[in-house]
C-alpha positions in Angstrom: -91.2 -20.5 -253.2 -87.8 -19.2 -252.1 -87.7 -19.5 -247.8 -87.3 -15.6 -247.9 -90.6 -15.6 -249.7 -92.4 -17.9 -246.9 -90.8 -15.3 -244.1 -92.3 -12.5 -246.0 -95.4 -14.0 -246.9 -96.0 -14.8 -242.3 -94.9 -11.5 -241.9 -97.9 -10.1 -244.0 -100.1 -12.2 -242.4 -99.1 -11.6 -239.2 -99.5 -8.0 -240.0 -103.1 -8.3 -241.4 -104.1 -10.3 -238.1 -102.5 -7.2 -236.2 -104.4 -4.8 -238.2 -107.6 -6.8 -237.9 -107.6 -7.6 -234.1 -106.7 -3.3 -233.4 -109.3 -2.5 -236.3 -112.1 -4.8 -234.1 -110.5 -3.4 -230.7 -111.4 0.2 -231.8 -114.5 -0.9 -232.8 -117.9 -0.2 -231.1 -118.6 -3.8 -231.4 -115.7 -5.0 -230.3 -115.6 -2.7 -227.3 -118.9 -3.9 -226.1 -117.9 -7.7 -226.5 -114.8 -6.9 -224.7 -116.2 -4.8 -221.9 -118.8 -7.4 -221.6 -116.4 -10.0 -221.3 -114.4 -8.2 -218.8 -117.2 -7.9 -216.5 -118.9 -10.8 -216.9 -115.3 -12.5 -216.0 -114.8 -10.2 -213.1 -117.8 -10.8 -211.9 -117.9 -14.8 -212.3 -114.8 -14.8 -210.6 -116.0 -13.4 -207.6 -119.5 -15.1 -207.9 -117.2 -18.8 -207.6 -115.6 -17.4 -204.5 -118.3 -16.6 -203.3 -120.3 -19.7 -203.8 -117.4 -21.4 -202.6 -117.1 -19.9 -199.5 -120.4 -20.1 -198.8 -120.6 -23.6 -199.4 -118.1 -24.2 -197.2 -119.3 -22.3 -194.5 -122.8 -23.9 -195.1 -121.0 -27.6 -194.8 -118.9 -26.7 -191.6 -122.1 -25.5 -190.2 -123.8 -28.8 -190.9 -121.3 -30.6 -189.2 -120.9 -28.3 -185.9 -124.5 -28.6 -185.8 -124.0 -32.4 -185.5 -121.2 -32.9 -183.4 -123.2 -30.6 -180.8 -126.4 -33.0 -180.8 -123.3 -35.7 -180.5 -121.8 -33.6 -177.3 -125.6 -33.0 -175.5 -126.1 -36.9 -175.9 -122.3 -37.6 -174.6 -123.2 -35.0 -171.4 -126.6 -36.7 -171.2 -125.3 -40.0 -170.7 -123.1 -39.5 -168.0 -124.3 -40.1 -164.4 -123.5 -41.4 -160.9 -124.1 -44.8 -160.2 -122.9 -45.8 -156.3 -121.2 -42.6 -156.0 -118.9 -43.6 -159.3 -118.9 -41.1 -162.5 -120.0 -44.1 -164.9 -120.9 -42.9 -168.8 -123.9 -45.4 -170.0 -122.4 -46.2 -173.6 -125.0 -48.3 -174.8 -126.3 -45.8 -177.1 -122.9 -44.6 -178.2 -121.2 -47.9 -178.9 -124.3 -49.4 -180.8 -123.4 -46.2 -183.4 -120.8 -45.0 -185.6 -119.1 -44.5 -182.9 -118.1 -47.9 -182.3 -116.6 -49.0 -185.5 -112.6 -48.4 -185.7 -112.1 -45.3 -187.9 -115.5 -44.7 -188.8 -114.4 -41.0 -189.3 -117.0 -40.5 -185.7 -115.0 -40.1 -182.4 -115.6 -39.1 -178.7 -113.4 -39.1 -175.7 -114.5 -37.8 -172.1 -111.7 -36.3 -170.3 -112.3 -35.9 -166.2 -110.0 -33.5 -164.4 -107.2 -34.9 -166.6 -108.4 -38.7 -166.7 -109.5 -40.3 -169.7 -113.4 -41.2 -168.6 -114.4 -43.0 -172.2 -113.1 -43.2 -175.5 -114.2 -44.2 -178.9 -112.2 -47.7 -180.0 -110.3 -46.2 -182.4 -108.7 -43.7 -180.2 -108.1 -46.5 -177.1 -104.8 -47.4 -176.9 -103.4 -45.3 -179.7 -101.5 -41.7 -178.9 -103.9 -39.4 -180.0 -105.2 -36.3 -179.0 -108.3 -34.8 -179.9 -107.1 -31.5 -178.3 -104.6 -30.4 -181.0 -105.9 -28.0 -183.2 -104.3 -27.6 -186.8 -106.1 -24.5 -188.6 -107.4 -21.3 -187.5 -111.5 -22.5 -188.9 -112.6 -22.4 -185.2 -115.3 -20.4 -183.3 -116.5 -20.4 -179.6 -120.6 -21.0 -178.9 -120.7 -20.6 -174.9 -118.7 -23.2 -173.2 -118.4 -25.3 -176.6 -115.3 -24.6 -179.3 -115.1 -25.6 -182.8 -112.0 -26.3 -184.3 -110.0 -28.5 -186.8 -107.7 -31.5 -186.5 -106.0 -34.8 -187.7 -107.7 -38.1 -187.0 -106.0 -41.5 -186.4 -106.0 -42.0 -189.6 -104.5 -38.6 -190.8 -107.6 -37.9 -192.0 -109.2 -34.2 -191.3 -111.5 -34.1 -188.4 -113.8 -31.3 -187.5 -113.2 -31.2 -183.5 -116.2 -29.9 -180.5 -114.4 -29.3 -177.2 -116.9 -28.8 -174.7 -115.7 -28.4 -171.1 -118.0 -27.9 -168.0 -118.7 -28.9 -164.6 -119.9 -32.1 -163.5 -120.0 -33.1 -159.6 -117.3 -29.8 -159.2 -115.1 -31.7 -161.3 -112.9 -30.4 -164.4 -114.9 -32.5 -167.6 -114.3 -32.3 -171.1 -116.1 -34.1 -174.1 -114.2 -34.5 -177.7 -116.7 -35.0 -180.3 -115.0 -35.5 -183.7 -116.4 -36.2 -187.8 -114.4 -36.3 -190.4 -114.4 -33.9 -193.1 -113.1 -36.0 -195.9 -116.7 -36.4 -197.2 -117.0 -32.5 -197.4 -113.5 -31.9 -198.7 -114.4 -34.0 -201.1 -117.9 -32.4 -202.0 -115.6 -29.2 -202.0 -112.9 -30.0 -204.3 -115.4 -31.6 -206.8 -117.1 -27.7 -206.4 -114.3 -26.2 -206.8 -113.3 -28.4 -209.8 -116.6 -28.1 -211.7 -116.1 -24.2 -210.9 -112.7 -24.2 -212.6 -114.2 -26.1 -215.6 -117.3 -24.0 -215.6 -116.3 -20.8 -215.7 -114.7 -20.9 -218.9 -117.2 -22.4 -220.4 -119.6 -20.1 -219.4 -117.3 -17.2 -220.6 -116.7 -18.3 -223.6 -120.4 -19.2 -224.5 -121.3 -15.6 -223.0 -118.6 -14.3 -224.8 -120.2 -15.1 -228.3 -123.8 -14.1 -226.9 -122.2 -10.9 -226.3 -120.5 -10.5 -229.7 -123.9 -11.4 -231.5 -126.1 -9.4 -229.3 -123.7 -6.3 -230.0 -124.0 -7.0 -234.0 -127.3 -7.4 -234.0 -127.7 -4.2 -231.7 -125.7 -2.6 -234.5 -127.7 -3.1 -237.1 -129.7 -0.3 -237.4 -126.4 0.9 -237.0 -124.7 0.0 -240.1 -128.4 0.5 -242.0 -127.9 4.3 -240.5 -124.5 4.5 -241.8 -125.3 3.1 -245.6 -128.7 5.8 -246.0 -125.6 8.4 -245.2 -122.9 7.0 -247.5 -126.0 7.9 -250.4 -126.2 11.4 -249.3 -124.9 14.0 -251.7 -125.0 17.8 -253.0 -127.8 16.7 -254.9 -129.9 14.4 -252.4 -129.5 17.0 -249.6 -133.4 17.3 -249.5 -134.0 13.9 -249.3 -134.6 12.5 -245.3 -132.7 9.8 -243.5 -135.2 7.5 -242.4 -135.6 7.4 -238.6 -134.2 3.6 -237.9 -136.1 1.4 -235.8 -133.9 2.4 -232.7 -134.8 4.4 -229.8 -131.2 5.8 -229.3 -131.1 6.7 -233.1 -133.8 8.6 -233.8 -132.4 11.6 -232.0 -128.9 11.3 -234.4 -131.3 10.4 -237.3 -133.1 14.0 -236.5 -130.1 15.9 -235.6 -128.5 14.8 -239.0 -131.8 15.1 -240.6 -131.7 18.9 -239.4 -127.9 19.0 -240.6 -128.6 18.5 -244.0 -131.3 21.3 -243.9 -128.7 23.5 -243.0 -126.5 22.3 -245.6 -129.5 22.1 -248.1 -129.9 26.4 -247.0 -126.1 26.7 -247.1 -126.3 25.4 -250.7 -129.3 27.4 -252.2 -127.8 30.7 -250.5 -124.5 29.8 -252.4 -126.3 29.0 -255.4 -128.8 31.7 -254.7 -125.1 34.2 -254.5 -124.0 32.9 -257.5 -127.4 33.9 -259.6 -128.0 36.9 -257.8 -124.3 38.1 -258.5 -124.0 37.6 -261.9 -127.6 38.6 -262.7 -126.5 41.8 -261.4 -123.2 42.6 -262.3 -123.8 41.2 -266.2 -125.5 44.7 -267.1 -123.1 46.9 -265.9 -119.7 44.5 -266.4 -121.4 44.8 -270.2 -121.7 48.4 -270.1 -118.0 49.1 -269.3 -116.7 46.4 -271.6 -118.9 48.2 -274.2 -117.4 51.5 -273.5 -113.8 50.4 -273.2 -114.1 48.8 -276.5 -115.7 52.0 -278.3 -113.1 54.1 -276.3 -110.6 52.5 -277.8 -111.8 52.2 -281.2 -109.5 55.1 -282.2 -107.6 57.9 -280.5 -109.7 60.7 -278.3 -108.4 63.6 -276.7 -107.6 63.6 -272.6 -111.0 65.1 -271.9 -112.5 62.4 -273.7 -110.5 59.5 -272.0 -111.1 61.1 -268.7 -115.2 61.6 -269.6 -114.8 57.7 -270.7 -112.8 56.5 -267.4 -115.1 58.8 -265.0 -118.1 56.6 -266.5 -116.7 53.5 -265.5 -115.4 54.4 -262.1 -119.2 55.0 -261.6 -120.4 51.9 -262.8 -117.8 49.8 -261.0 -118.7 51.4 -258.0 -121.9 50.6 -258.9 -120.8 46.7 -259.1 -118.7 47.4 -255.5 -122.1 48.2 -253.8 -123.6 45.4 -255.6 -121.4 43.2 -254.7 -121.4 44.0 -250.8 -125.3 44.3 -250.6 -125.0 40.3 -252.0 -122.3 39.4 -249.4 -124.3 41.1 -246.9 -127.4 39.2 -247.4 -125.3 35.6 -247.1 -124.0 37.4 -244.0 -127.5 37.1 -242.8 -128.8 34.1 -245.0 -125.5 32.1 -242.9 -126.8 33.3 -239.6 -123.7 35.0 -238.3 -125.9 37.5 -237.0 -126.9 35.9 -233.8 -128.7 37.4 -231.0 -126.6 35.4 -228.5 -123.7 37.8 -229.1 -126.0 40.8 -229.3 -125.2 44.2 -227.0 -126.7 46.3 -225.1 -127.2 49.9 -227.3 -128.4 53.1 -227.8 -131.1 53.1 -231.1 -131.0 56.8 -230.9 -127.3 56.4 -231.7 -127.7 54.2 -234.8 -129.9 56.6 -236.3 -128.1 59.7 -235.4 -124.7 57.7 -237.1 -126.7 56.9 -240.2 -128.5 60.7 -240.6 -124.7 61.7 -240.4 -123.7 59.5 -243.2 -126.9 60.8 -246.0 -126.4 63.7 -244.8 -124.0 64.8 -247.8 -126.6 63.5 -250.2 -129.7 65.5 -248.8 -127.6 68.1 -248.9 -127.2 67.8 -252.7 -131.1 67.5 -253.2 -131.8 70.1 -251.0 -133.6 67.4 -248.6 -133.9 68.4 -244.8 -133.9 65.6 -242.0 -135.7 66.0 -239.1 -135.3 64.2 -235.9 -137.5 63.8 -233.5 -136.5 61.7 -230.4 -139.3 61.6 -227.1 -136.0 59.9 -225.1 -133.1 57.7 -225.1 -134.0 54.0 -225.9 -132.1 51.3 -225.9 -132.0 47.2 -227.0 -129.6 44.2 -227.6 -127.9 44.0 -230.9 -125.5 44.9 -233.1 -125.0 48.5 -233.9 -122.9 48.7 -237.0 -126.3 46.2 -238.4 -128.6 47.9 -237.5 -126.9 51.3 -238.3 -126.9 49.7 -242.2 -130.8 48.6 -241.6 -131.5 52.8 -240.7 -128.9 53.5 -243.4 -130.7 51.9 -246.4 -133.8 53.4 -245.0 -132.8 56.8 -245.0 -131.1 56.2 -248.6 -134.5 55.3 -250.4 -136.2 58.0 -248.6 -133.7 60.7 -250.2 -133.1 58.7 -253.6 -136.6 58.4 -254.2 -138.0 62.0 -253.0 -138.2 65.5 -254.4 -136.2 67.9 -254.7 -136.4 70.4 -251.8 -138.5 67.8 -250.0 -138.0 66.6 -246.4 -137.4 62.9 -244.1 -138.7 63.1 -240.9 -137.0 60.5 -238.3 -138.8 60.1 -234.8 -138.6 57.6 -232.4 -140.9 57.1 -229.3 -142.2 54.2 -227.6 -145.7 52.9 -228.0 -147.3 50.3 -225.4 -144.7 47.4 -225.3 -142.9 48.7 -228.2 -140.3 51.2 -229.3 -141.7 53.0 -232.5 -139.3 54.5 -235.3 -140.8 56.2 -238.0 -139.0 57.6 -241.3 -141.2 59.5 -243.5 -140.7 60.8 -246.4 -142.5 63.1 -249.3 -141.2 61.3 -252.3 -143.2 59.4 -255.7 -144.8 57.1 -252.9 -145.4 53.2 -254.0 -148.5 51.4 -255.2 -150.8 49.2 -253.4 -150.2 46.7 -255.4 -146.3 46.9 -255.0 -146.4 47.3 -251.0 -145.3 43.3 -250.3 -143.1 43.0 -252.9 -140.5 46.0 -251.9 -138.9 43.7 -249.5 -138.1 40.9 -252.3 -134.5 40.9 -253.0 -133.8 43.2 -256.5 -137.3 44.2 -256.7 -138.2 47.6 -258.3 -140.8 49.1 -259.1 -141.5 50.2 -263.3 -141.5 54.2 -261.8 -137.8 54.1 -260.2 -136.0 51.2 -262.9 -134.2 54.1 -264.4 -132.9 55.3 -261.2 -129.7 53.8 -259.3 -129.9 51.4 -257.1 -129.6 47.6 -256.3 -133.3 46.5 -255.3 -131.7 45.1 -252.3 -131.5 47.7 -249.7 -135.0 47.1 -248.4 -134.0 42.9 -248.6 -131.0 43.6 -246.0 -132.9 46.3 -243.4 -135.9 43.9 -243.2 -133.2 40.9 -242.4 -131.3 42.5 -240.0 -134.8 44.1 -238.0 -136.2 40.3 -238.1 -132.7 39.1 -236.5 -133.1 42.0 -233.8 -136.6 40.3 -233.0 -138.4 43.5 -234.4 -141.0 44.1 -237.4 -140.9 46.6 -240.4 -144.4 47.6 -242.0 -144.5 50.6 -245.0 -147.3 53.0 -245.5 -147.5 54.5 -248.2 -149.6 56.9 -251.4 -148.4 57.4 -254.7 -147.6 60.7 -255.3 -147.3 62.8 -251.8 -144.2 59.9 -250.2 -144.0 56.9 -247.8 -143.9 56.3 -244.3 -141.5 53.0 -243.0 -142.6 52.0 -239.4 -140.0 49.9 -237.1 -141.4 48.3 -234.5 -138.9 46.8 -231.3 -140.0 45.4 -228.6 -138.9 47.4 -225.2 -136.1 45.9 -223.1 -136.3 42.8 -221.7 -139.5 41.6 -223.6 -136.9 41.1 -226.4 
C-alpha cells in the first residue's frame, strides 16, 4: 500500500470516528450519559471543596480547642509567691512541652518581659507574635492565628493577653500543624485520585442505565418500522414503560386516523367509479352510435344535448363524493364554526329550488315563529337545507306543495320540511341516509342517492339530529332538531 493510500485510508477513519462520536452526541442516549456526567462532575467538584474545607476547618478547630485548654492551664499556673510573679512549671515541663521541637510551645510575656518559655524557643530569636496567614479569629481576649516555628515548621498560634496583678501579660501557646497538613494533603490527594475514578465508573453506570432505560425504546421503535398501509389496524403494543404508554396510545390513535383516512380514500375510489361507470358508459355508447355514420345538425345537437346532461350528471356526482370526504376528513370542525342566522340558510336555499318548483308547479311555504340563530357554517348547512328541499320537489307531485317552518321547541330549535310527494316505506325509513341508497319506486328518476348521506353529515357536525316521518302515498315530513344557543 502506496503512503497516499495509508493518508487516505486515516482520513476515512478519522472521519467515521467523527461521524460516530456526533451521531452518539445527538443521541438520546448519549445526551443523558453526557448530561449525567456533566453534573455528576460539577457536582463532585464542589462536593471535594467542600469536604475539604470542612475538614480543614474541623482540624483547625481541634487544635484551637487544644491550645486553649493549654492557655487556661498556663494562666492557672501562674501565681505570687513572696510578692514575686513565679509560674509553677512542673506540670508544663513534665509534657510536650519540654522536649526541644516537639512541635508544643509556650512563652509568657509580662509587660514586655519574657516570664517563661518553652526550651526550644530559650535562647533562640523567635517570636511567637508574627503572624503569617490571614486563618485567624478572635474568641474574647484570646486570638487564633498562624505562624512559623523554630523549626520552619507551621504552627497554629493562641495569643491570649489579660491582666494579672494590673500588669500587661501575654501567654503564647503554639502546635504544629504539620500533622494536619499532612492529613490534608493526603485528603486532598486521595480526592484528586478519587474523583476520576468515581467519574469514570459513574460515567459507564450512566451510559448502561440510559440503554437499558431505552429499551422499551428501541422495542417501540421496531413494532413501528412493521407498520404499513396494510397493518394500519393492527395495535402497537403499550411497552412496559410509564412514559410510553401515552406515545404508544397517541400513535395508536394516529393510525386510526390513518386507517379512516384510507378506507374514505378507498371508500372515494369505489364510490366514484361505481357511480360514474353507468353514465361514462352511456355517453361512450352514444358517441360511438353517433358516429357510426353521418346525421344531420339536429341530430348531432339532439346527440350532444344528451351528453351534456349526463356529464352534468357525473359533475354532481362527482362533487356529492368530494363532499362527503370533505366531511369523512373532518374539515368541518366546530372550532371554527360562526355565529348565524338559520332563517337565512333556508331562505338562501328556498331561493335556489325555487326555479325548479316553479317548473313542477310546486309552492314553498315558509313559516318562521322568529329569528334563530347557532354556531356553524352557513354555506354547509345551506347544502344540508338544499338537498332537503331538492328531494322534497324531485320526489313530489305535480302541483303539490313543501312546507318549511321553523320554531323552537323546549331546548331545541325545530325545522320542519314537509312535503306531499310518493312518501317512503317503513321498511326503507333507516336506510335513506346510507350513501347511494334508493329506493325500487324512484331508481328511474335522477338523482345520486347521496343527498340525504351529506345533509345528515353536516347536521351531526352542527351537533344537531335529523329524523323522517313519513306514509307512502300522501309525502314525507324531515324534522331537524338543534339545540338552542349555548347548549350547543
Amino acid at each position: 500500500m502506496t503512503k497516499n493510500s495509508y493518508i487516505l485510508s486515516g482520513a476515512q477513519d478519522t472521519y467515521s470516528r467523527n461521524r460516530s462520536v456526533k451521531a452518539f452526541l445527538k443521541s438520546i442516549k448519549g445526551r443523558l450519559a453526557v448530561l449525567f456526567f456533566l453534573f455528576l462532575s460539577i457536582f463532585l467538584i464542589l462536593l471535594d471543596g467542600v469536604i475539604y474545607k470542612e475538614v480543614k476547618s474541623l482540624l483547625l478547630s481541634s487544635v484551637d480547642h487544644l491550645l486553649h485548654s493549654k492557655s487556661q492551664i498556663v494562666k492557672g499556673l501562674l501565681h505570687v509567691e513572696h510578692g514575686v510573679v513565679e509560674l509553677e512549671l512542673t506540670e508544663i515541663v513534665s509534657g510536650e512541652y519540654s522536649v526541644p521541637r516537639s512541635g508544643h510551645y509556650y512563652k509568657v510575656v509580662m509587660d514586655g518581659r519574657v516570664l517563661a518559655a518553652s526550651e526550644s524557643l530559650v535562647d533562640m530569636d523567635f517570636d511567637l507574635s508574627r503572624q503569617i496567614s490571614d486563618i485567624k479569629h478572635r474568641t474574647g481576649n484570646e486570638t487564633f492565628y498562624t505562624s512559623t516555628g523554630p523549626a520552619g515548621e507551621p504552627v497554629r498560634v493562641l495569643k491570649n493577653t489579660f491582666k494579672f496583678l494590673d500588669k500587661e501579660t501575654t501567654v503564647y501557646v503554639a502546635s504544629s500543624l504539620a500533622d494536619s497538613l499532612e492529613l490534608l494533603a493526603r485528603l486532598r490527594y486521595f480526592l484528586i485520585i478519587s474523583t476520576p475514578v468515581i467519574l469514570l465508573i459513574t460515567g459507564i453506570g450512566a451510559y448502561w442505565i440510559a440503554s437499558l432505560s431505552l429499551k422499551p425504546l428501541r422495542r417501540f421503535s421496531d413494532e413501528i418500522e412493521k407498520v404499513t398501509h396494510r397493518t394500519l389496524g393492527q395495535k402497537i403494543q403499550e411497552p412496559g414503560a410509564e412514559e410510553l404508554k401515552g406515545l404508544a396510545s397517541t400513535f395508536n390513535s394516529m393510525l386510526d386516523r390513518l386507517r379512516r383516512a384510507f378506507e374514505i380514500e378507498k371508500r372515494i375510489l369505489s364510490d366514484a367509479s361505481h357511480e360514474l361507470k353507468t353514465p361514462l358508459s352511456v355517453i361512450l355508447a352514444e358517441s360511438d352510435v353517433t358516429l357510426q355514420k353521418k346525421r344531420t345538425a339536429g341530430e348531432y345537437e339532439k346527440s350532444l344535448l344528451f351528453i351534456k346532461e349526463k356529464a352534468e350528471s357525473m359533475k354532481k356526482t362527482l362533487n356529492d363524493i368530494l363532499n362527503l370526504a370533505k366531511l369523512d376528513s373532518g374539515l368541518l370542525r366546530s372550532g371554527e364554526f360562526k355565529e348565524l342566522s338559520i332563517n337565512d340558510c333556508l331562505s338562501r336555499a328556498i331561493e335556489m329550488v325555487s326555479p325548479s318548483a316553479r317548473k313542477k308547479k310546486i309552492e314553498i311555504r315558509f313559516n318562521a315563529e322568529a329569528a334563530f340563530t347557532i354556531k356553524g357554517d352557513k354555506d354547509r348547512l345551506t347544502e344540508a337545507f338544499l338537498n332537503l328541499l331538492d328531494n322534497a320537489i324531485m320526489y313530489n307531485h305535480e302541483s303539490g306543495h313543501v312546507d318549511v317552518s321553523i320554531s323552537p321547541d323546549n331546548s331545541n330549535i325545530v325545522i320542519q320540511i314537509k312535503d306531499t310527494g310518493v312518501g317512503i316505506k317503513q321498511d326503507e325509513l333507516d336506510k335513506i341516509f346510507n350513501r347511494f341508497y334508493r329506493s325500487a319506486e324512484v331508481r328511474n328518476r335522477e338523482g345520486t342517492g347521496l343527498g340525504l348521506n351529506i345533509a345528515r353529515e353536516i347536521i351531526d357536525a352542527h351537533g344537531g339530529e335529523i329524523r323522517v316521518e313519513s306514509t307512502p302515498g300522501r309525502g314525507s315530513n324531515f324534522i331537524i332538531l338543534f339545540p338552542e344557543p349555548g347548549i350547543l
